[in-house]
C-alpha angles and dihedrals in degrees: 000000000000115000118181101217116211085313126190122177119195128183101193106299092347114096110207109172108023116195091323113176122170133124123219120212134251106256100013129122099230118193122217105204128172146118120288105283098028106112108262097124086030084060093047095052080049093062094063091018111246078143125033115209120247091236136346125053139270123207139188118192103321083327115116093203097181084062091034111132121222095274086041093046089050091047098047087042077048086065090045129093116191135205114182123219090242086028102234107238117171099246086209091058131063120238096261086063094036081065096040087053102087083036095058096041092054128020130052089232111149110252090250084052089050089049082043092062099027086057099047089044095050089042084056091048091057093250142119109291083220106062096197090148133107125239083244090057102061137085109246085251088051093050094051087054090052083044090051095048093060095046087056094035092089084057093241137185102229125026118203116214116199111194087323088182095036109135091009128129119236109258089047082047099063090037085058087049090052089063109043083054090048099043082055096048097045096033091039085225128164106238126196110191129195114201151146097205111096092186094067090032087057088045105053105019129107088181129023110202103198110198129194136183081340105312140095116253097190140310120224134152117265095274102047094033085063097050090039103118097211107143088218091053089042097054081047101053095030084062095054093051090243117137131187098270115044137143093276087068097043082049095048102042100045 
């Protein structure tokens, strides 16, 4: 489905993705994990090119996007939802028209058919099918839900998720966590999610990427990523006060 060929980033004399190569499957919720500065967000603005990489290839389907031209590049961005790490929301519009938003920029739909889908996103994402709040009147979960509706509400293949729990508390986090499991399960979506929270990685992921000073250390599935003995994965984990045997295994192996 997206498959990083042989990629390096710089920025000037700072090498950001150095010679990174893996593909990521058609249906899969693929997590993206790794210290500040390593490359994570800088992969995701890669997938629908607001960033072209230095050197090396992305691809998307039978799509090259990093040699795209302007109508292929619609089309592949066409295939992409986006939830932005502060979520993004227009402070001057209401949630319903925060959602209607990508639906009004881009497709011909009738306005009944917009509330239609508005409605039925926002009713996915656990909040008011009205929408007739405002982003400062939500709580920050609520506002990643709002955030997450419009990013669904174009009905697309792969949904990117950038530090979806970032500034949550726990318990908001989990419930965040909840839903992306249960949007790719129900919207058979394929999800790539950037994140330096190993507990929610742990808890949605098929597949952990873990990235370091641009490169990719290794990429496993939930049980084998927390006994890998990678220096680089157990400072990671070890950090985050997560050992071998916890209650998500106990939890993913009854």
């Amino acid at each position: 489905m997206i498959r990083f060929d042989h990629v390096t980033k710089r920025f000037g004399a700072k090498t950001v993705l150095d010679d990174v190569s893996y593909e990521i499957a058609k249906g899969e919720v693929f997590c993206l994990v790794g210290p500040s500065g390593t490359g994570k967000s800088v992969s995701l603005k890669h997938m629908i090119r607001l960033l072209t990489p230095t050197s090396g290839d992305v691809w998307v389907g039978e799509d090259c996007v990093s040699a795209a031209g302007a109508s292929d590049l619609s089309r592949i961005r066409s295939r992409f939802g986006y939830l932005f790490q502060s979520a993004a929301l227009l402070a001057w519009m209401n949630v319903f028209e925060n959602v209607a938003l990508p639906l009004r920029e881009k497709t011909k739909l009738s306005e009944d058919e917009i509330r239609a889908r508005v409605a039925d996103a926002l009713e996915k994402v656990g909040l008011d099918p009205d929408g007739a709040a405002y982003p400062s009147d939500l709580s920050g979960g609520m506002q990643k839900r709002a955030g997450l509706a419009r990013a669904i509400v174009t009905e697309p293949e792969i949904l990117l998720y950038d530090e979806p729990t970032s500034g949550l508390d726990p318990v908001t986090s989990r419930m965040i966590d909840e839903l992306i499991a249960d949007l790719n399960n129900r919207l058979g979506t394929t999800s790539v999610v950037v994140t330096h929270d190993l507990h929610s990685a742990l808890a949605i992921a098929d597949r952990i990427a873990m990235l370091s000073e641009g490169k990719v250390v290794d990429i496993k599935p939930p049980a084998e990523f927390i006994a890998s003995e990678a220096p680089e994965i157990r400072s990671f984990l070890d950090a985050q006060y997560i050992t071998r045997r916890g209650s998500w295994e106990k939890e993913r192996t009854a």
